[in-house]
C-alpha positions as CSV (number, residue, x, y, z in Angstrom):
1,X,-34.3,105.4,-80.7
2,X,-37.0,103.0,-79.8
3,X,-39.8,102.7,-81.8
4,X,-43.8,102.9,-80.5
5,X,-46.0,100.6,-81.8
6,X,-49.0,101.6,-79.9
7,X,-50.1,104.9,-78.3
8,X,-52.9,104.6,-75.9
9,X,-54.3,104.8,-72.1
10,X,-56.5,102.9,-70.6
11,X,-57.1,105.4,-67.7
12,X,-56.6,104.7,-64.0
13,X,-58.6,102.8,-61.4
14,X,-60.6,106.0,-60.3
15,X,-62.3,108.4,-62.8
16,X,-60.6,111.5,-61.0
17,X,-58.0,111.9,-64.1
18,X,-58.8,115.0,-66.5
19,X,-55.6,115.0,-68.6
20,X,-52.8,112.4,-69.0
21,X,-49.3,113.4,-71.4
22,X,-47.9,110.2,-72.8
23,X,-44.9,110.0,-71.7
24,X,-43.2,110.5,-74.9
25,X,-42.6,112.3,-77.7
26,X,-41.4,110.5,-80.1
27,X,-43.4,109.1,-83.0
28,X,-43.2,107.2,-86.2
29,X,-45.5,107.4,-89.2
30,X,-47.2,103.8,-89.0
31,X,-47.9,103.9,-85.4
32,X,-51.7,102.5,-83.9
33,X,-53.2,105.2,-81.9
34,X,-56.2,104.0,-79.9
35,X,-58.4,106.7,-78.3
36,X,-60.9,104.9,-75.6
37,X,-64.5,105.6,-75.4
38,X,-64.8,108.5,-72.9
39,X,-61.6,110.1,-74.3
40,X,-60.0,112.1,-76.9
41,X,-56.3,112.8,-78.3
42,X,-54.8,116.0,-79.1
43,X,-51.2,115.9,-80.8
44,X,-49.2,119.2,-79.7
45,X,-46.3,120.4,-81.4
46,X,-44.3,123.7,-79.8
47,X,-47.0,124.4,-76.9
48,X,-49.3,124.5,-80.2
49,X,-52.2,123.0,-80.6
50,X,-52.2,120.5,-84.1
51,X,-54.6,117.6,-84.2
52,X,-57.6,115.4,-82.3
53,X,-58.5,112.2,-82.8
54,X,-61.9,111.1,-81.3
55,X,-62.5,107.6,-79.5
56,X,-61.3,104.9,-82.2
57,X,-58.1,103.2,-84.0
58,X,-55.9,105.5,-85.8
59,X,-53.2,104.6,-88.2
60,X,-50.9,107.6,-87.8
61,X,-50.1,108.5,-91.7
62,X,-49.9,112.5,-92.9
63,X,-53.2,112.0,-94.8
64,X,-54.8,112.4,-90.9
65,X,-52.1,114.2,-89.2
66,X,-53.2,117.4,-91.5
67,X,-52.1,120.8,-89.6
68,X,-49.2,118.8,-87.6
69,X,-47.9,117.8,-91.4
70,X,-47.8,121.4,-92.1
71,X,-45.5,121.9,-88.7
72,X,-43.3,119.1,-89.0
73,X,-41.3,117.8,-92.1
74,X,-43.0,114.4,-92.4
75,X,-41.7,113.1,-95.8
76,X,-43.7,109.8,-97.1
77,X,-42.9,106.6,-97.2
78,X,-41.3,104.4,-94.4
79,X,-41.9,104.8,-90.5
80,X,-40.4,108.5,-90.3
81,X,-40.0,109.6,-87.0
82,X,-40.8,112.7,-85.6
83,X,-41.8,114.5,-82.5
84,X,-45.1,115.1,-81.3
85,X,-46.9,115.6,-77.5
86,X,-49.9,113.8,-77.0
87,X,-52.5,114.5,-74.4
88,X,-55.7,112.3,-73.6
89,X,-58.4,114.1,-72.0
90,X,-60.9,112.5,-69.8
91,X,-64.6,113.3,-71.9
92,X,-66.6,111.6,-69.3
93,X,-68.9,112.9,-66.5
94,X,-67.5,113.4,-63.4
95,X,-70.4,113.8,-60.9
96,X,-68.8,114.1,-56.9
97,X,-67.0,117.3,-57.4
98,X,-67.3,118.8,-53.9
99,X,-67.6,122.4,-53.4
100,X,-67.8,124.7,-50.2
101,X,-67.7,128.1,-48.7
102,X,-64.1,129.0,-47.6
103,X,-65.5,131.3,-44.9
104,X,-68.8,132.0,-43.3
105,X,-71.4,134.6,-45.1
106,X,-72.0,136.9,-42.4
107,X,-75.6,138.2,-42.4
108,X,-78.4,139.6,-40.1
109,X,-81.0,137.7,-40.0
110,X,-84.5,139.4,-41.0
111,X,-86.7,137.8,-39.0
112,X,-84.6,137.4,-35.4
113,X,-82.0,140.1,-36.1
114,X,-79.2,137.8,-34.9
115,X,-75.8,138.2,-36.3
116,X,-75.2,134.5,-38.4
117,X,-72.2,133.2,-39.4
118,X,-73.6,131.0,-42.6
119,X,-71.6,128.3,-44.1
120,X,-72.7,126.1,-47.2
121,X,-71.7,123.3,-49.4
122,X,-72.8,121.0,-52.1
123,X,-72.0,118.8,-55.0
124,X,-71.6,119.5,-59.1
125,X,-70.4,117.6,-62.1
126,X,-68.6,118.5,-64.9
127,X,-67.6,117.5,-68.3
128,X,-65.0,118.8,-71.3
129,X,-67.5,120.0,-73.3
130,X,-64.9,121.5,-75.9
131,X,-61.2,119.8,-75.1
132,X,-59.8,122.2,-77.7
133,X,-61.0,125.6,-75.8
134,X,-59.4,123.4,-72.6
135,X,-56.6,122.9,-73.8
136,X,-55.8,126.4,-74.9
137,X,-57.5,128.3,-72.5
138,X,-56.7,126.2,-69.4
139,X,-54.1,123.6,-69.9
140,X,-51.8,125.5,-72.0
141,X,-51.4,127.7,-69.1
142,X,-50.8,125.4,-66.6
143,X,-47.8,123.5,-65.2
144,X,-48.1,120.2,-67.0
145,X,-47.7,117.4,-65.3
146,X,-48.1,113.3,-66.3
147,X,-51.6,113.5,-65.1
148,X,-54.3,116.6,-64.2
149,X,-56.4,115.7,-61.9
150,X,-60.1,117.6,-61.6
151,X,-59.4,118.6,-58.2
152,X,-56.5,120.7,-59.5
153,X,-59.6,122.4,-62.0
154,X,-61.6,122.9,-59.3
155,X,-58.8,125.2,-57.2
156,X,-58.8,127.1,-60.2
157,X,-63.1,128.1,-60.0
158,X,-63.2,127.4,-56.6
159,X,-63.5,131.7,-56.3
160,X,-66.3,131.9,-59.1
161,X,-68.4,129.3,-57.2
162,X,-67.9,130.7,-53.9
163,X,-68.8,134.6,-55.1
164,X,-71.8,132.8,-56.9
165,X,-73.3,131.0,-54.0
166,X,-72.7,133.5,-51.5
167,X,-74.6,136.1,-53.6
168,X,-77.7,133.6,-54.2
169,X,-77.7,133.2,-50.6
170,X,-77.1,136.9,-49.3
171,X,-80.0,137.9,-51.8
172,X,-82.7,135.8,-51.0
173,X,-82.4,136.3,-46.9
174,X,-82.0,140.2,-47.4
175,X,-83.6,141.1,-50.5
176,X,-86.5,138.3,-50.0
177,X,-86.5,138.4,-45.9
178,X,-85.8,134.7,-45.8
179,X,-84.9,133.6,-42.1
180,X,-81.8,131.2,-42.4
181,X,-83.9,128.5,-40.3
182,X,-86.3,128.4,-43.4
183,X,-83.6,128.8,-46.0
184,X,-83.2,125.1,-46.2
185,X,-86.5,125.3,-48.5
186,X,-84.8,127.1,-50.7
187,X,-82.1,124.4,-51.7
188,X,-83.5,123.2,-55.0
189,X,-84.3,127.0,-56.5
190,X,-81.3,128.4,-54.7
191,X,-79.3,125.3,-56.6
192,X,-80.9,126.0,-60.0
193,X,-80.1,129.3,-59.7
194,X,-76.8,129.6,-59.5
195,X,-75.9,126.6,-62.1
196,X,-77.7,129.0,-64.7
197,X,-75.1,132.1,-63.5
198,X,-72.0,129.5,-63.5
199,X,-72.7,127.5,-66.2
200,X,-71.6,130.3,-69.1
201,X,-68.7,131.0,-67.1
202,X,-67.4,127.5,-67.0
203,X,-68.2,127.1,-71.1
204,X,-66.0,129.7,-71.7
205,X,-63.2,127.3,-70.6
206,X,-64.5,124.1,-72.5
207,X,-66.3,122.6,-69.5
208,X,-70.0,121.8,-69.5
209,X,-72.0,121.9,-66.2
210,X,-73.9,118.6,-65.4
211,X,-75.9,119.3,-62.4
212,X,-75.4,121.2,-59.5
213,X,-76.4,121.2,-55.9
214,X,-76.5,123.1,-52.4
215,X,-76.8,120.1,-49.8
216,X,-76.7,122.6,-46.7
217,X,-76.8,125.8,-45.2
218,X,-75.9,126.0,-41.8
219,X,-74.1,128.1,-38.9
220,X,-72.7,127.6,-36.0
221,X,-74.2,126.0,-32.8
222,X,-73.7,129.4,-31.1
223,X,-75.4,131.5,-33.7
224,X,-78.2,128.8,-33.0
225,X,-78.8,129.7,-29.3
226,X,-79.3,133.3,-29.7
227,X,-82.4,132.8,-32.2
228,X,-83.6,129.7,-29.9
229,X,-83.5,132.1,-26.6
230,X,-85.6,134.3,-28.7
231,X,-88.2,131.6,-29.2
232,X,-88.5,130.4,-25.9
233,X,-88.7,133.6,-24.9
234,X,-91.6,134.4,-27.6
235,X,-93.3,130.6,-26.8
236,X,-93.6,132.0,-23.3
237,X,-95.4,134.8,-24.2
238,X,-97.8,133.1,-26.0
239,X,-98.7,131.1,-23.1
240,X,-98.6,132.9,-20.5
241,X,-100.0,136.1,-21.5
242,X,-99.3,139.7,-21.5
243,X,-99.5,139.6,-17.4
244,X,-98.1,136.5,-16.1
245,X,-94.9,137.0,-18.7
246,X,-94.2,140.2,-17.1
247,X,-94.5,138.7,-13.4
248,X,-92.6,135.9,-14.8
249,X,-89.8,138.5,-16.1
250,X,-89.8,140.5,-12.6
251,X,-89.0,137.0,-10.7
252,X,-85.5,136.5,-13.0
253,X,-84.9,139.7,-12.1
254,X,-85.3,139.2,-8.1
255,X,-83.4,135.8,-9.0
256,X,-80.5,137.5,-10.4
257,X,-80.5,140.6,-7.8
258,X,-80.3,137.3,-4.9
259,X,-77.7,136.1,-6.5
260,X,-75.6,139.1,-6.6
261,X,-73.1,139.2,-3.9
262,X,-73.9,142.9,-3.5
263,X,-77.6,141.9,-2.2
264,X,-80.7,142.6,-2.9
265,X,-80.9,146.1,-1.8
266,X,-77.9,147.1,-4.1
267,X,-79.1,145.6,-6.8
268,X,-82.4,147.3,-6.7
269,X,-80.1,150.8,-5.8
270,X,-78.0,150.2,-8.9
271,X,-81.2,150.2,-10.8
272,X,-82.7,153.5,-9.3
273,X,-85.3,152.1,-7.6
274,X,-85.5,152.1,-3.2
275,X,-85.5,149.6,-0.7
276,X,-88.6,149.9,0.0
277,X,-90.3,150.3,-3.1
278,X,-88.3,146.9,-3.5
279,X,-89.4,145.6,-0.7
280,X,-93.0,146.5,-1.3
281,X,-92.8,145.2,-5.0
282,X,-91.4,141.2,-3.4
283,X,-94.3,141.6,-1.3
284,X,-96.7,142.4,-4.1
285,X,-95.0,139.6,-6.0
286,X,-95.4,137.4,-3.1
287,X,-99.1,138.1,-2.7
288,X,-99.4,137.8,-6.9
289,X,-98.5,134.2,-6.4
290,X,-99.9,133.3,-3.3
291,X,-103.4,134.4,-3.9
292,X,-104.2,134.5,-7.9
293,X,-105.8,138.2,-8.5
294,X,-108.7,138.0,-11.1
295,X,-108.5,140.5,-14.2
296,X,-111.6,142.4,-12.5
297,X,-109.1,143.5,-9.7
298,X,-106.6,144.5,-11.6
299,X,-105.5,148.4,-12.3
300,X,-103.6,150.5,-14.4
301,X,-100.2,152.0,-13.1
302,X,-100.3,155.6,-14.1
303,X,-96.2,155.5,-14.0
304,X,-95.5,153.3,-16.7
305,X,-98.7,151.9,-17.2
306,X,-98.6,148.2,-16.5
307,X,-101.4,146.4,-15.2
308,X,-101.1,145.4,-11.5
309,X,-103.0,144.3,-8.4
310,X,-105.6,147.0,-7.4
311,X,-104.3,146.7,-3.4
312,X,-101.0,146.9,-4.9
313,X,-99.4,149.8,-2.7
314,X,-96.1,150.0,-4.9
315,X,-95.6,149.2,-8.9
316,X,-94.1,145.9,-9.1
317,X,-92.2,147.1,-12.6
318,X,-91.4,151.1,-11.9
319,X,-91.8,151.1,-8.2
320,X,-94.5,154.0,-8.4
321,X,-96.2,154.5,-5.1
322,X,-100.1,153.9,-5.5
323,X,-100.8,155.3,-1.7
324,X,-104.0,157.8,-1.2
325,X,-102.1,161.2,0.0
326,X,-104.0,163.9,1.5
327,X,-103.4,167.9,0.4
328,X,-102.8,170.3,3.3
329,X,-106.7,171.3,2.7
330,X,-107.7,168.0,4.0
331,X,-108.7,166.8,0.1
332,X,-107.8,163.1,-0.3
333,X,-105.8,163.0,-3.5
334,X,-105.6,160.2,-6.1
335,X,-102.5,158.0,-7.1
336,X,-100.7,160.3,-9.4
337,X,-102.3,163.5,-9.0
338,X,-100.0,166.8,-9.4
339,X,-102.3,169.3,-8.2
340,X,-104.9,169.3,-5.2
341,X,-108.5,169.9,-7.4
342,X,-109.6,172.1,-4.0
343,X,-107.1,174.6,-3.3
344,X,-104.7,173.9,-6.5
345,X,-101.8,173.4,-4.2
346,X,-99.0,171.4,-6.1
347,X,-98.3,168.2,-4.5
């Protein structure tokens, strides 16, 4: 059986390692352990936990191998062998732990009530905190390999970090009426917030939580153009006014009724309204941009009540007809009248 001088590890070339077995078992009394800075040493006999050695140079004798002395029968004197696992664990910060939404949080959004698909990911670091609690609340459990990397830690909470972000997020755009496009304000409380909900969670399993951050919240391009049809539409509005939005609105609809192969007389029959109140509503249209009418000149529809042109013979938006009619008494009747005021003849 060969005989170890020296039990150590000086790590790897990247800082991704959490736990590294030595690769063997077999000890003598009178062997150097060396535990580097940034590291600690726990000796496992049976899958059970014995002792820890903190960074520093160890000269294994049973006066510090305590609880694996009362495990093993280590009789004094000599370089006894016996058999013993050790484990270094990795005590330093680890700082670019990425983390991200598997899939999308899908939310209406309170301000343009447009279904979002919203994605979102970030950045945390962790440290062992408590290597024994790891060891037997974690690693114990786990298939052990030479080395534990912490992306194989992070598949393990990748479900409590998801369920915590996604809540954080989902309660401050419903419960608070935060619009996803001004959500990105929110990073540094939203952040804050849930490292205080998953920082208990991950001491339970040795680990302490050394900062953690939401980068983004976004959606899909997609998602985007619905709310940015809603604020052209809204910018338009705003410019145009009440009046010249409407006239604006009636000329897609002529441009989408040319365009139809069925022409512009079905299109204007599929939407209940006649030929010729069509007809009379283009001309309207054509005279609205032709010749600007001033407010002054303006009237009140009394079918849907839109303002239009006072020489306006048809509604350009319900296609009422605005002609004087006269009552079999010879009474001229207004636009919209039901009953002659003379005889009381319905019209």
């Amino acid at each position: 059986m060969a005989i170890i001088d020296v039990v150590r590890f000086d790590g790897l070339k990247s800082r991704d390692w959490l736990i590294y077995k030595y690769p063997s078992d077999q000890l003598v009394l009178g062997t150097q352990l060396i535990v580097q800075e940034g590291q600690v040493a726990l000796f496992v006999k049976g899958g059970m936990m014995a002792d820890i050695f903190y960074p520093g140079t160890y000269m294994l004798q049973t006066e510090n191998l305590p609880i694996l002395r009362t495990l093993v029968n280590i009789p004094f004197g000599g370089r006894t062998p016996f058999s013993a696992e050790v484990y270094f664990i990795n005590t330093t910060v680890r700082l670019d732990i990425n983390w991200g939404t598997s899939d999308p949080i899908q939310l209406i959004d309170p301000k343009y009530f447009v279904k979002l698909r919203i994605r979102a990911f970030g950045q945390m670091g962790l440290r062992i905190l408590d290597a024994p609690t790891l060891f037997t609340e974690v690693i114990g459990g786990m298939q052990m390999a030479d080395i534990i990397k912490f992306d194989k830690i992070k598949e393990y909470f990748r479900g409590l970090l998801v369920i915590k972000v996604k809540t954080a997020i989902s309660d401050v755009i419903i419960t608070n009426g935060v619009s996803a496009l001004e959500i990105s304000t929110r990073l540094e409380s939203l952040s804050e917030r849930v490292k205080e909900q998953i920082t208990p969670e991950f001491e339970k399993y040795g680990f302490s939580v050394s900062n953690f951050f939401i980068q983004s919240i976004n959606f899909p391009d997609e998602d985007f153009d619905k709310i940015n049809k809603i604020l052209e539409d809204r910018a338009a509005f705003e410019i145009m006014g009440d009046g010249r939005y409407a006239t604006k609105r009636s000329f897609d609809v002529y441009e989408g009724a040319a365009n139809n192969q069925s022409g512009v007389a079905g299109a204007f029959a599929a939407g209940g309204i006649g030929l010729g109140a069509a007809m009379g509503m283009g001309a309207s249209m054509n005279q609205t941009v032709g010749n600007p009418i001033q407010r002054e000149d303006m009237k009140v529809c009394p079918g849907c009540g839109t303002r239009i042109p006072a020489s306006s013979k048809f509604c350009p938006e319900c296609g009422f007809s605005n002609k004087e009619t006269v009552c079999e008494c010879g009474t001229k009747l207004a636009p919209g009248m039901k009953f002659c005021p003379e005889c009381g003849k319905k019209v």
